[in-house]
C-alpha positions as CSV (number, residue, x, y, z in Angstrom):
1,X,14.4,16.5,9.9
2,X,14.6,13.0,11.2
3,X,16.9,10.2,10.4
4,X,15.2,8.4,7.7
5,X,15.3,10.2,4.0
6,X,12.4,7.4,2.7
7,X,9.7,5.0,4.1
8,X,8.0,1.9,2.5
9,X,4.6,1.1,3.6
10,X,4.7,-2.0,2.8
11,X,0.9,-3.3,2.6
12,X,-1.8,-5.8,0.9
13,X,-4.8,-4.8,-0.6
14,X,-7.6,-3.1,0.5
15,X,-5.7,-2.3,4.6
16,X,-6.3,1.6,4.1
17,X,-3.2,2.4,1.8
18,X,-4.7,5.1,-0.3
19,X,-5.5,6.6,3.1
20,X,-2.5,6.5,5.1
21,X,-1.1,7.8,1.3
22,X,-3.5,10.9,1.1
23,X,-2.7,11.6,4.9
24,X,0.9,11.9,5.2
25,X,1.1,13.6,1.7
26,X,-1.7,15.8,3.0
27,X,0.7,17.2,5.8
28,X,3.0,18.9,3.1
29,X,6.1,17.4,4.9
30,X,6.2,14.1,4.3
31,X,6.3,13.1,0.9
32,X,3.7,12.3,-2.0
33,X,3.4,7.9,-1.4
34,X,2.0,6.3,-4.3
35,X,2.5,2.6,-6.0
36,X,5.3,3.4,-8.2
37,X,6.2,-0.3,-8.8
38,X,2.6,-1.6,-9.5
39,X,2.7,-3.8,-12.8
40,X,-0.1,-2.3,-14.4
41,X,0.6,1.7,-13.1
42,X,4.8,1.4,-14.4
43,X,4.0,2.4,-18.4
44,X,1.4,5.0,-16.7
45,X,4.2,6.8,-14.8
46,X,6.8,5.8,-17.6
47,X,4.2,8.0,-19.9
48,X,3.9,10.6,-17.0
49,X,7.6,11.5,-16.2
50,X,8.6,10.9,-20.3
51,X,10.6,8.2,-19.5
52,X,10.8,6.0,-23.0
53,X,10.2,2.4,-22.5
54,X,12.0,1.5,-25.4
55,X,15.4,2.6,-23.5
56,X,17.9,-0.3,-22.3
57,X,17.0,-2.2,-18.6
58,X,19.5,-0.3,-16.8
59,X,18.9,3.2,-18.6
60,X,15.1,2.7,-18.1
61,X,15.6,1.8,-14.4
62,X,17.9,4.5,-14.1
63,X,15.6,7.5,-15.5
64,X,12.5,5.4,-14.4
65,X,14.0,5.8,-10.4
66,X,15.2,9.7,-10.5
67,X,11.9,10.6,-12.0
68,X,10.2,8.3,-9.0
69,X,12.4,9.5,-5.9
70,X,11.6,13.3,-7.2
71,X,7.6,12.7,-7.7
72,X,7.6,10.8,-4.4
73,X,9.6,13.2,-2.5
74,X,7.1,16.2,-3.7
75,X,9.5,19.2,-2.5
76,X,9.2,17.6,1.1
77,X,12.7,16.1,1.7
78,X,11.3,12.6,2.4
79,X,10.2,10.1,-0.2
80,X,7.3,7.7,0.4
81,X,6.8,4.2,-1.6
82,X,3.6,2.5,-1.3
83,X,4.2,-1.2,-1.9
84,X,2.3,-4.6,-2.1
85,X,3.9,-7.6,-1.2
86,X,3.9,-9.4,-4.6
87,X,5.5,-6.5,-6.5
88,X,8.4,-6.7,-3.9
89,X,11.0,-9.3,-6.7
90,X,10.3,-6.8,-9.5
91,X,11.6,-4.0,-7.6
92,X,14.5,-6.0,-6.2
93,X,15.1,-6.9,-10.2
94,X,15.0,-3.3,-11.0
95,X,17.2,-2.1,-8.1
96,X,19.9,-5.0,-9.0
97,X,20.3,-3.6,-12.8
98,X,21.8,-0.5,-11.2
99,X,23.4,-1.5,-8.3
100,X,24.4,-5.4,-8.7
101,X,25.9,-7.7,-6.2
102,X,24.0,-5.7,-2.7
103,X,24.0,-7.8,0.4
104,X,20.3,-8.5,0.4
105,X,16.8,-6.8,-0.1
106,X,17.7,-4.0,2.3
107,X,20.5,-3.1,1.2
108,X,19.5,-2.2,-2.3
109,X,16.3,-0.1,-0.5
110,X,18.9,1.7,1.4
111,X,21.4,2.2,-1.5
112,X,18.4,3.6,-3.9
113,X,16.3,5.4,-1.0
114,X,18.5,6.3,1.5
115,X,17.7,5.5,5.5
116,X,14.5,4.4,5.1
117,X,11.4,3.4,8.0
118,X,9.2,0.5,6.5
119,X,5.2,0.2,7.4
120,X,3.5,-2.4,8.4
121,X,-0.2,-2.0,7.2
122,X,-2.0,-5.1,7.6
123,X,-5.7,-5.8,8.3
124,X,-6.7,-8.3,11.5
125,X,-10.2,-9.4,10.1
126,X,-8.9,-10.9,7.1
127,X,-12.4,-12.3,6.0
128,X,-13.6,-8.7,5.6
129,X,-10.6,-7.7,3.6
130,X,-11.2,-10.4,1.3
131,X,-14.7,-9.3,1.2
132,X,-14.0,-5.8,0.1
133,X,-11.2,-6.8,-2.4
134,X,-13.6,-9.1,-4.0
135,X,-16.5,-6.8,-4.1
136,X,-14.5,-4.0,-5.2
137,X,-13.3,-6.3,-7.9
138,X,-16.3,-6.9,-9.5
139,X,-17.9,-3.5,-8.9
140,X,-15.5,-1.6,-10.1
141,X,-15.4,0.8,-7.7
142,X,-12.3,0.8,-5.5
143,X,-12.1,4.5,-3.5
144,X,-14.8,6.7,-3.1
145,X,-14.0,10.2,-1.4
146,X,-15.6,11.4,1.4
147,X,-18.1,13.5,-0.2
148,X,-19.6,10.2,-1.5
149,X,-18.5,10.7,-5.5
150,X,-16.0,7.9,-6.5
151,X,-12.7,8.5,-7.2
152,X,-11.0,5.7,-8.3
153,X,-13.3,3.1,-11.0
154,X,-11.6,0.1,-12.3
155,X,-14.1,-0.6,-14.3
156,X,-17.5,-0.2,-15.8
157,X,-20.4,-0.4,-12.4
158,X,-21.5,-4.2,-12.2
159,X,-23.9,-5.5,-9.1
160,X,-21.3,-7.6,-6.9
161,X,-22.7,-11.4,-6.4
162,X,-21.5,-13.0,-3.4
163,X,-18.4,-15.8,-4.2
164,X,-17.7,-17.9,-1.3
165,X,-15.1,-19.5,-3.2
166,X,-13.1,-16.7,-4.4
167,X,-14.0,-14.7,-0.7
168,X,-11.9,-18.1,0.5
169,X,-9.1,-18.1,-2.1
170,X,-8.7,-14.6,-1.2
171,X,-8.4,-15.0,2.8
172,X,-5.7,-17.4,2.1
173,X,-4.0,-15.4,0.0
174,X,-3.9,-12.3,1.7
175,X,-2.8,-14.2,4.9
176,X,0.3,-15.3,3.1
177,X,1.3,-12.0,1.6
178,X,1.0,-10.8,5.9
179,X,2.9,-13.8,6.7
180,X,5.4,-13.4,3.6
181,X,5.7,-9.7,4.7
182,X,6.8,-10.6,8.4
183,X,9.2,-13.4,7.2
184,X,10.7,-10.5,4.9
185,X,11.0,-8.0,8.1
186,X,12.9,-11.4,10.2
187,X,14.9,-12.2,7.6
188,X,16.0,-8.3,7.2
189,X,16.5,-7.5,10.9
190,X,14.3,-4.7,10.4
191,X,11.5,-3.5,13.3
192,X,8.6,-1.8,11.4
193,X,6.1,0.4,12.6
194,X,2.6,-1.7,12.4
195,X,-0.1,0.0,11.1
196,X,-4.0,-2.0,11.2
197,X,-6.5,-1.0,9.2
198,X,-8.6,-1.4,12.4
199,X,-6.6,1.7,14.1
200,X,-6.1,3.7,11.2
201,X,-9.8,3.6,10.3
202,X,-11.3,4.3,13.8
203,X,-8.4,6.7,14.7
204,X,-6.7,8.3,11.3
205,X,-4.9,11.4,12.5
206,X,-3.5,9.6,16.2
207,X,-2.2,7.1,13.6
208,X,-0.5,9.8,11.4
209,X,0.8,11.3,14.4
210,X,2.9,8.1,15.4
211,X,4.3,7.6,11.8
212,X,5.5,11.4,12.1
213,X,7.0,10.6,15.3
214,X,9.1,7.7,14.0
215,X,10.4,9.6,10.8
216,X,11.3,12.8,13.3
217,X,8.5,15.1,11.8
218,X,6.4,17.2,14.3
219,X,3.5,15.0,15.1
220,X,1.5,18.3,15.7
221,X,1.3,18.3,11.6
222,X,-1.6,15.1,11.9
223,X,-3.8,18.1,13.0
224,X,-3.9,19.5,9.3
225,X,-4.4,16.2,7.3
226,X,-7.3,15.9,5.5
227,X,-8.8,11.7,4.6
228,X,-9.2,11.8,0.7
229,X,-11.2,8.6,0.9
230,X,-14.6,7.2,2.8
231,X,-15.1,3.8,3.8
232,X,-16.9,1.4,1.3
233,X,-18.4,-1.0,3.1
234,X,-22.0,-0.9,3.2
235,X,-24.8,-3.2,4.4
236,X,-24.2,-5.5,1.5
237,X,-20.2,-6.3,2.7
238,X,-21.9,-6.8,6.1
239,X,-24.4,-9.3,4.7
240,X,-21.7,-11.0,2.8
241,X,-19.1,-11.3,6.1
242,X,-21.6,-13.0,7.8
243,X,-22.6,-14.8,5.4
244,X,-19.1,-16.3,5.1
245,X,-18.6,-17.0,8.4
246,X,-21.4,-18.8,9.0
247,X,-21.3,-21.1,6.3
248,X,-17.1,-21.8,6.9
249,X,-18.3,-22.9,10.4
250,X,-20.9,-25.1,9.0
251,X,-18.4,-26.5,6.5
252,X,-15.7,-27.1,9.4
253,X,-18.4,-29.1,11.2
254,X,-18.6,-31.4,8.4
């Protein structure tokens, strides 16, 4: 075993989480990552590990974070922690309610989780992030595994229509959660391993292997992970890239 007892992939949407997740859990050694702090999911887990919400803050926090650090740890000896950018001052609220008056952000992840390696996942073509968080927010349809059924719906199936406004509101956005995320990582002296959708798309298990290698797990292990999800973009995300593009250069010229 390696130095590191927990990592944080600390991400935005739609830059391969759920696949870098279903990889590293799928090697049996490395922990079972999921979004433990995301606002909608905590009464879902609360529910799921019979942790009352009615309970005090700090008694709720307490139970909420043994019950997460066991279900995230899987028998495996390492815990993983998916986590979005946004979510990141509700966990530090959380954390403080147990163990008040830490140094800074790092400090309480060390104090709950132990020595812990943080992730990088970011996505270089922003416009086609934004593109596939938009469609998959009006579609409904946000994973789809690999044998083309879906496996994660939202909501009820609804024909995506093309937003150049939101597709815009959303490349900003998403840009400042990356930028927000590497101020976060300066501010914290901490080095993480970057992860791009680009690489971990195109080459999933020689990603996998690297992560391994940093946490001291044998690398060898990528060999037996299995992708739980399939790419979603389709002709239609194409269209809708282009689309963009072309009319934000037209709009530039103006």
């Amino acid at each position: 075993m390696g130095k590191y007892k927990s990592y944080v992939i600390c991400g935005t949407p739609r830059t391969g989480s759920t696949l870098l997740c279903d990889l590293l859990a799928s090697t049996g050694v490395a922990g079972k990552p999921d979004s433990f702090f995301h606002r909608p999911s905590i009464s879902w887990w609360a529910r799921h590990w019979n942790v009352p919400e009615s309970l005090s803050a700090q008694d709720f926090n307490r139970a909420y974070l043994e019950a997460m650090l066991r279900e995230g740890d899987g028998g495996t000896g390492i815990f993983g922690l998916r986590l979005m950018r946004e979510n990141i001052d509700e966990v530090m609220a959380r954390f403080d309610t147990l163990y008040p008056n830490m140094s800074d952000d790092a400090a309480r992840f060390e104090r709950v989780l132990g020595p812990t390696l943080y992730i990088h996942l970011s996505r270089s073509d922003k416009v086609a992030q934004a593109v596939s968080l938009v469609k998959a927010s009006q579609s409904g349809l946000w994973h789809m595994a690999p044998d083309g059924t879906e496996r994660e719906r939202l909501a009820p199936p609804r024909v995506p229509v093309y937003d150049r406004d939101r597709i815009r509101q959303e490349v900003a956005e998403l840009d400042a959660y990356d930028t927000a995320w590497n101020e976060w990582f300066e501010r914290h002296s901490i080095d993480p391993v970057r992860v791009t959708y680009e690489a971990l798309s195109d080459e999933p298990k020689s990603v996998l292997a690297g992560v391994l290698a940093r946490l001291g797990l044998d690398l060898a292990l990528s060999d037996r992970a299995v992708p739980g999800v399939a790419k979603l973009a389709d002709d239609v995300s194409l269209e809708w890239i282009h689309r963009f593009r072309s009319e934000e250069d037209c709009r530039d010229l103006k």
